[in-house]
N, C-alpha and C positions, 0 to 999 in steps of 0.2 A: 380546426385551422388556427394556427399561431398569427396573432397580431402583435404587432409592436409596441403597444401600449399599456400589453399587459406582463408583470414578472414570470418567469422562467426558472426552474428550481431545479439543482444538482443535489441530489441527499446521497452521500456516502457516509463512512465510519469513518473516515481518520484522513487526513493532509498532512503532508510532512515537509518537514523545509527540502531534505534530501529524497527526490522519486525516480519512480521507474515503472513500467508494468500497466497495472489499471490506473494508478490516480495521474502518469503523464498522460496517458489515452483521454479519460476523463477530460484533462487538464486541456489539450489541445483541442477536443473535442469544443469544450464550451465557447473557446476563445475564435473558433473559424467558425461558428455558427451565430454567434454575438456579433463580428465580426462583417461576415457576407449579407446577415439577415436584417443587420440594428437590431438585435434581442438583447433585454433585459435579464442576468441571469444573476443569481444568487445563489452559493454551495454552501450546501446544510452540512456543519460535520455533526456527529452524536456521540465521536469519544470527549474521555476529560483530556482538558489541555488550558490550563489555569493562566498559559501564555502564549493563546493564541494570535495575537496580535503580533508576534516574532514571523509567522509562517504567513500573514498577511502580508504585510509590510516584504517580506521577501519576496513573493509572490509578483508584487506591485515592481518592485524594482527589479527585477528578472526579466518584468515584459511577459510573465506567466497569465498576467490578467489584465484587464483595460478600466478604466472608470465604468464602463456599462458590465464589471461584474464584481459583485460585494459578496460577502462573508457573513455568514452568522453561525453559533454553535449552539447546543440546544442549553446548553447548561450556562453560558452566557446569556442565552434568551433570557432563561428564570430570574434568574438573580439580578440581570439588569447592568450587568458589567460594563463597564464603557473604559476602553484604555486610553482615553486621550485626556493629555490636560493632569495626570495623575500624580501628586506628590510622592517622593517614598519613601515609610518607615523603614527606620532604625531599630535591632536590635543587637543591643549589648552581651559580650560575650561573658563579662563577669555576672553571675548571678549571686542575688543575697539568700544566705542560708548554706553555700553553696561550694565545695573544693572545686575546682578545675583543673585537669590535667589536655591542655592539647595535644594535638597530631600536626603542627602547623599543614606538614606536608601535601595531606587532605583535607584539611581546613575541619576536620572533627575536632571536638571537643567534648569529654566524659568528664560527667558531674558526677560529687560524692559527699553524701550526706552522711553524717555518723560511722564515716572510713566504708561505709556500702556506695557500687556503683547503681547510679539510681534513675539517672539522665544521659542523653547524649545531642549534643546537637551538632548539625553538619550545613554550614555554609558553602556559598558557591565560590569557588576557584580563583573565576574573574572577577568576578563583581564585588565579590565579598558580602551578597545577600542571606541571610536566614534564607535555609530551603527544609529543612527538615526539623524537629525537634519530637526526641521518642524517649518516651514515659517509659521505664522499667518497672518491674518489680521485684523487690531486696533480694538481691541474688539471682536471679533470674538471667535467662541469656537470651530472651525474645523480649520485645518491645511491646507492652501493651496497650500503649496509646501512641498513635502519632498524629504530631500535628502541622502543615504541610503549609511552605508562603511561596507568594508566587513574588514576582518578580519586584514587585512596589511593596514588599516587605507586609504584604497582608494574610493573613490566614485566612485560608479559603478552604481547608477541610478537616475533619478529624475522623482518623479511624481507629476501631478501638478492636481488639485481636481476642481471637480465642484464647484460651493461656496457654503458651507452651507451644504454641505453632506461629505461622506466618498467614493462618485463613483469617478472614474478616467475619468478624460480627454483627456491626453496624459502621455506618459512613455519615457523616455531620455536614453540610457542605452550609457555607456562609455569605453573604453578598459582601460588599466593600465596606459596608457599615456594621461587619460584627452580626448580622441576622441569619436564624437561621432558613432557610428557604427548601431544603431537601435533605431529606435524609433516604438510606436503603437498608433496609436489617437481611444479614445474609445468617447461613443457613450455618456456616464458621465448619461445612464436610468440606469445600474444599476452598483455592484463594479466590474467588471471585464467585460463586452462587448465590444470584439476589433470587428472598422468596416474596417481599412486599417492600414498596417505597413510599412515601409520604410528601407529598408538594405543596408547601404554600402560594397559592396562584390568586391574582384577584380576591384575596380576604377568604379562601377557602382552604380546605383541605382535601386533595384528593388523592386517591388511595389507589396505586398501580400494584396487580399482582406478579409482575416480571417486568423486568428490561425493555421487553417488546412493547408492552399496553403504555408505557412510559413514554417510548419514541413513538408510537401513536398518538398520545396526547399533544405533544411536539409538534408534529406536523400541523394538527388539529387548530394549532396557534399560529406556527410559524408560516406554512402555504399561506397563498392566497388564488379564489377560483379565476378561471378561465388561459393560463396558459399550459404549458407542459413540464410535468416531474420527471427528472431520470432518474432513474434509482439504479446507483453504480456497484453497491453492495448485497449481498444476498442476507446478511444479517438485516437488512432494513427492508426485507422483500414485505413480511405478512403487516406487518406496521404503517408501510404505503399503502399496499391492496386495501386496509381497512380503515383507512385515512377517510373523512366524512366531506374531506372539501372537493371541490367540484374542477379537478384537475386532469387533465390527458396525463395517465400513467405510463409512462415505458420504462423498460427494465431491459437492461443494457446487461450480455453476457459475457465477461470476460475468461471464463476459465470452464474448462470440462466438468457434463453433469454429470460425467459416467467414467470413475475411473478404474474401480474394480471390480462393472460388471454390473452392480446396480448402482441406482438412483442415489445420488451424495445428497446426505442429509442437508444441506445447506440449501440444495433445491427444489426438496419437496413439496415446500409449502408452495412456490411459484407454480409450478407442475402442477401441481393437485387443485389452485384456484387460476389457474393461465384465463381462465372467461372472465375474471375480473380486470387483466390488463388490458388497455388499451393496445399497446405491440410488444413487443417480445423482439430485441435487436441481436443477433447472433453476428458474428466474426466471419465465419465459415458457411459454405453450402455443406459441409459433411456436418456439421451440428445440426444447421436447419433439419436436413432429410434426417438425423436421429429424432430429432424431438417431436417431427411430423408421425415419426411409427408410433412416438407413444401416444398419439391422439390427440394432441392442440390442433386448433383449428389455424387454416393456412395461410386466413384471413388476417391473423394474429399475428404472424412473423414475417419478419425481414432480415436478409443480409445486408448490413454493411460493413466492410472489415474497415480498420486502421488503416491510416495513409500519411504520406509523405508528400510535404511542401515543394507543388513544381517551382516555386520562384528558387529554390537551391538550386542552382546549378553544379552538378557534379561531374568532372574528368574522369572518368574511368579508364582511359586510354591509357593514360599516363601512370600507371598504377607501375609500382617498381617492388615487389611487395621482399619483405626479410623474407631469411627460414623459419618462420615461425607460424604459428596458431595462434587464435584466441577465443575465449569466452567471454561474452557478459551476459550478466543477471548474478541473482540473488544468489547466495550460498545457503542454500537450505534444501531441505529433504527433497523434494519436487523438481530441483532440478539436477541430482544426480553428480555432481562434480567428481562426488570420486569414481562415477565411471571413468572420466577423462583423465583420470591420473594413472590410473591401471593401463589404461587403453596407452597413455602415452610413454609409461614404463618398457612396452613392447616394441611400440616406435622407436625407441631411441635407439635398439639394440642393432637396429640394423642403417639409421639414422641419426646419428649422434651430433651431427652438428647442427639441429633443428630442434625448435623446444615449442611452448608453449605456455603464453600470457591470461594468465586466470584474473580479471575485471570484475569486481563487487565485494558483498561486505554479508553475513548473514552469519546464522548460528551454528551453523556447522564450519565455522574459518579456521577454529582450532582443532577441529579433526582433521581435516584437508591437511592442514600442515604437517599433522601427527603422521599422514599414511605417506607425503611426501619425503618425509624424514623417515619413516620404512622403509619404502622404497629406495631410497637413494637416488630422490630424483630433481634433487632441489636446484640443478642450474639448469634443467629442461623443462620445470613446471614451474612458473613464478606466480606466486599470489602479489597484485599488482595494488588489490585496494581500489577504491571508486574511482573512475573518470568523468570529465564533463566534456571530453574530447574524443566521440566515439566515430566521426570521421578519420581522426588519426589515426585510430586504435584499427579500422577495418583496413584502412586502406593502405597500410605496411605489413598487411596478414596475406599468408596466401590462401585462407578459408579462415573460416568461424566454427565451432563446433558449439552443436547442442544435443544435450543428452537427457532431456528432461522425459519423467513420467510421464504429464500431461501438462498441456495448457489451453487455454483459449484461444489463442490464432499464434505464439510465438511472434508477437512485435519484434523482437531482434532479430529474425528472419528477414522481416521487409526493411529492416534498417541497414541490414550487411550488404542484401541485392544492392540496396538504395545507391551505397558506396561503391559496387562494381565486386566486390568480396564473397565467390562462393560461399556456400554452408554445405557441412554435412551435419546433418540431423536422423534420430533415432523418429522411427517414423509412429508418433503418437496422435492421441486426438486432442487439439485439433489444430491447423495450421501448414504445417509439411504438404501435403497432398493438395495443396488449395495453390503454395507458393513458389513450389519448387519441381523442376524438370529433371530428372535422371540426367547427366551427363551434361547437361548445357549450362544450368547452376550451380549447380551441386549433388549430392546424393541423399538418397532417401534408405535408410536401411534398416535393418529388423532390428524392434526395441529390445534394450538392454543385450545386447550380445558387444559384451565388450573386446572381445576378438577379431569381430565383423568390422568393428568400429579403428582399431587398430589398422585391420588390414586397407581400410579405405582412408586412410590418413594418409598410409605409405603410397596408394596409388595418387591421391591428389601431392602428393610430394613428385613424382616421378612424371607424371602426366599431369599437370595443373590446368587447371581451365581457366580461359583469359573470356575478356569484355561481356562480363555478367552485366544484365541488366534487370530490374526491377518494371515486372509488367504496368504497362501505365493505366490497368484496373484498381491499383495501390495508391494512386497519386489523389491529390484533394480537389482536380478538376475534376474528378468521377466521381469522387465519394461524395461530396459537397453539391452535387445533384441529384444524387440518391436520397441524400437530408434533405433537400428542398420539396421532393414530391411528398415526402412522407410530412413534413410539418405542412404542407397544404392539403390533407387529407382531411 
């Protein structure tokens, strides 16, 4: 049972100033359980981020977080970082020994010793801080040392390269006073494989064999017993389970364990030790019932999906929507966007005065563009670029489209209803089938048939469906009682 007296721990991988996905769910999660319960919580990140204190501080002024919820990261923990109150070094762009040729442009700068380029340093834009400084060698076109300043102009890491690649060899990491306090010696097969690390902690030296026994020691430190851990990431799954402090573990599922067929390595470790969680939180009853066939026990999981703030009050009546479509999420592999550019290349032909508004940002933006510009479909598909107005975005749409491979419950599903905006969606696990009604929401149709998907655009074009609503199993007077029995357990 959760009391109020004791801290509450959020342990993910990463917080970003700009979100969506797991860390907003994450995010809202903490703040309406802080919020309804008076709990004390505290989110652990474990990536490097040498200025976290920008994603704090935003946070804070967002209304993302309350005074009863604080920050810590594990590599701030070691070193002992503290961003407040901080003076900030100066570094000079002229060096002694030293030619300079700038870039004003991009604020680089290449050094050159005896007519050889041999240095490069690259400062920031705005600020005009040292961020980068990389050691060459004579002749060479990789960088063999670099040395990395955070924002109060302090060096806070070195890394030092295999020759001739961009893989790492070793990583130096320094507190504010120039110490060293961490290093990781990598294996330099590929950019990022740690095979042992080394920590100066309390006057010792301890010796981690991977990433994982590292953020296990982490916790080791940073928890403390008698409240509840959520562990938001599956990289942080076996590191929790093996955590020594005497904490309620739950592990929060945000995304499919099973995408093609078998068990995704991300969730094996969880799976194969599930008797060591305390619960096991899924999105969906169609994940529950999978993960019950593989044998966790039933005692161990719970449904509660993502929800939506009843004090919003939303018009859906009122809704006057354009010719158009939209998506949002991430532009990346998983969610398929160029289905929706094929699919809407065949709309147009027989619908040309209706397009469709493409909302996010991710690694595939410059292919999308590439197959838009093949297609010739560029005033029917518009890459829009991020919003923070996704009421607007839905409620001038006459539907939403998703096409993704797989997700964990599809939050922009219960965000479209939320605003009265059918969806057609490719019917994957998991989400679709939980959310949506053939014909009264939206559609549900067979993954990746991007034919199918065309032909149902045309019919929501011709036949639109009006006063969508958002079942009020989604809203956070349900779910926010679901949390309650489960943290009095």
């Amino acid at each position: 049972m959760v009391t109020e007296n004791k801290m509450n721990y959020v342990v993910t991988s990463i917080l970003r100033l700009e979100f969506g996905g797991r860390t907003k769910a994450l995010i809202q999660r903490t703040k309406n359980l802080s919020e309804h319960f008076g709990l004390d919580f505290t989110l652990v990140t474990t990536n490097y981020n040498a200025n976290y204190y920008k994603v704090y501080n935003h946070y804070y002024e967002k209304g993302y977080a309350t005074d009863k919820i604080g920050f810590k990261n594990v590599y701030d923990y070691f070193s002992g970082r503290e961003y407040k109150n901080k003076k900030s070094e100066e570094h000079s762009i002229e060096l002694p020994g030293y030619t300079v040729r700038p870039n004003e442009k991009n604020r680089t700068y290449k050094y050159y010793k005896d007519g050889q380029y041999v240095r490069m340093r690259t400062y920031d834009q705005e600020t005009g801080k040292l961020r980068f400084d990389d050691i060459l060698a004579a002749g060479a076109t990789h960088r063999k040392i670099r040395y990395e300043y955070n924002d109060f102009g302090v060096c806070h890491r070195k890394i030092i390269y295999k020759p001739n690649t961009a893989n790492k060899l070793e990583e130096v990491f320094y507190d504010d006073q120039g110490k060293i306090y961490l290093s990781f010696s990598h294996t330099g097969e590929d950019e990022n494989s740690i095979w042992k690390g080394h920590l100066l902690h309390n006057s010792n030296i301890i010796i981690f064999k991977n990433e994982k026994d590292f953020f296990r020691y982490a916790f080791d430190h940073i928890l403390q017993p008698g409240g509840v851990t959520f562990c938001d990431a599956r990289i942080l799954d076996q590191s929790l389970l093996n955590c020594s402090i005497s904490t309620e573990k739950y592990f929060v599922l945000h995304n499919s364990h099973n995408v093609t067929g078998t068990i995704a390595k991300t969730y094996q470790y969880l799976i194969d030790h599930a008797d060591k969680a305390d619960k096991i939180i899924v999105l969906t009853q169609e994940q529950l019932n999978d993960l019950l066939d593989l044998g966790i026990d039933p005692a161990k999981m719970t449904v509660i999906p993502h929800s939506m703030d009843d004090a919003e009050t939303v018009d859906t009546t009122s809704r006057k929507p354009d010719k158009k479509f939209v998506f949002i999420g991430r532009i990346v592999p998983q969610k398929q966007v160029h289905h929706i550019v094929h699919a809407f290349s065949k709309v147009v032909k027989k619908h040309p005065d209706h397009w469709i508004e493409i909302y996010g940002d991710g690694k595939e933006r410059n292919d999308v563009l590439q197959l838009i510009d093949e297609l010739q479909v560029g005033e029917h598909v518009k890459m829009m670029g991020r919003t923070d107005n996704i009421q607007g975005v839905f409620q001038n749409a006459i539907a939403s489209v998703i096409s993704s491979h797989y997700e964990g419950f599809g939050l922009v599903i219960m965000e479209s209803l939320h605003y009265g905006c059918p969806v057609i969606s490719y019917d994957f696990k998991y989400g679709p089938k939980d959310l949506l009604t053939d014909g009264e929401n939206g559609f549900i149709i067979e993954k990746d048939n991007i034919d199918l998907l065309a032909e149902t655009i045309i019919k929501m074009i011709e036949n639109p469906i009006s006063d969508v609503k958002l079942s009020n199993d989604y809203y956070l007077s349900s779910t926010i009682e679901k949390w309650g029995h489960l943290l009095e357990q």
